[in-house]
VEXMARDO-835419 format. One record per residue (C-alpha): residue in three letters; x, y, z. Coordinates in steps of 0.5 Angstrom, whole numbers, plus 500, padded with zeros to 3 digits. Each point is the difference from the previous one (the first is absolute). Layout:
! VEXMARDO-835419
alaXYZ...
END
This chain:
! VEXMARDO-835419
unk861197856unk496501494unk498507500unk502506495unk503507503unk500506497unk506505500unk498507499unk506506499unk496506503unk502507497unk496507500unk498498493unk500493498unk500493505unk504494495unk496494501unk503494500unk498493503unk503493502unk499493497unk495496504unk506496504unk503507502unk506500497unk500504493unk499507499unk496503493unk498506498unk493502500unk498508499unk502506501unk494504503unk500508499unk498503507unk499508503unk502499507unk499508500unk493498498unk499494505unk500496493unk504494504unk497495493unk496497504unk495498495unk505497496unk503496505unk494497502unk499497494unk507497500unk498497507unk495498497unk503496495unk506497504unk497499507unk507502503unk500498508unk505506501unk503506497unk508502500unk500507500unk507503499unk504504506unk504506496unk504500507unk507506499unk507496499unk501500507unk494496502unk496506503unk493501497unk498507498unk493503497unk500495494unk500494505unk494504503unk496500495unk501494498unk498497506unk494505500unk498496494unk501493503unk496503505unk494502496unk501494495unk500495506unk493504502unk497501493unk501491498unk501496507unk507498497unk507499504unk504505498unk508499501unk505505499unk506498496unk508505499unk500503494unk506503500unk504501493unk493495497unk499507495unk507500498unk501493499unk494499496unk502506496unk507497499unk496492497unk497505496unk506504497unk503493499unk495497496unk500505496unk493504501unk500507497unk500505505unk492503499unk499492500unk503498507unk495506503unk494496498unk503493504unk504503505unk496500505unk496493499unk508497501unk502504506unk493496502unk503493498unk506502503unk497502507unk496494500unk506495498unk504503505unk494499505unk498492497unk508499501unk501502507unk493495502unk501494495unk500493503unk504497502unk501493496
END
C-alpha cells in the first residue's frame, strides 16, 4: 500500500488537515484551513490544492459521535461533508470516531507546554492527526 490519505477535522469554522506517510502508518500535521459553513465556504479551493499536492487515495473524516455511540446534527453534517467532498473530488471518503480527539489534543498541547492563544492556532490540525491516526492504526497490515 503506497498510497497517502488525507485526515480532515471538520468544524464550522476551521478543517484541521492532516495526512499519512506513504506506507499508511503515520499521521502528520498539514493545516488548518478557515472555513464559513454558514457561507457554504466548506474550503474547497484550499483543499484542492493539498489534493493536489499529496495525491491521497482516500479521505478520513472525523465522526463527532455523543458518548454513547449515538450520532447527532454534528455527525450529519460531517457526513454532508463527506458527501459533497466525495462529489466535488472522486475520492473514497471513510469516517472515523472522534470522540474525545479535541480533548486529547488539547491535553498533548497543555503537556507540552504551548500557551493557551497558541494551542488555538494548532489544535485543530492535531485533533487531524489524532483522527487519521486512530483510523491508520485500526487498518494497519498485519506483519
Amino acid at each position: 500500500m503506497f498510497a497517502r490519505i488525507l485526515g480532515l477535522d471538520v468544524g464550522t469554522k476551521t478543517v484541521g488537515v492532516s495526512v499519512s506517510d506513504l506506507l499508511g502508518m503515520t499521521a502528520q500535521p498539514v493545516e488548518t484551513i478557515k472555513i464559513d459553513s454558514d457561507a457554504g465556504d466548506l474550503g474547497f479551493d484550499r483543499l484542492g490544492e493539498l489534493i493536489k499536492e499529496y495525491k491521497p487515495e482516500k479521505v478520513v473524516l472525523g465522526l463527532p459521535k455523543h458518548m454513547n455511540g449515538d450520532e447527532g446534527i454534528r455527525a450529519e453534517a460531517s457526513r454532508d461533508y463527506g458527501t459533497k467532498l466525495s462529489t466535488e473530488f472522486g475520492l473514497e471518503v471513510a469516517y472515523q470516531d472522534e470522540r474525545l480527539t479535541t480533548a486529547q489534543a488539547e491535553k498533548v498541547l497543555i503537556d507540552g507546554g504551548v500557551r493557551r492563544k497558541d494551542r488555538k492556532k494548532s489544535i485543530d490540525k492535531l485533533a487531524a492527526v489524532l483522527i487519521l491516526q486512530n483510523y491508520l492504526d485500526a487498518h494497519a497490515l498485519k506483519f
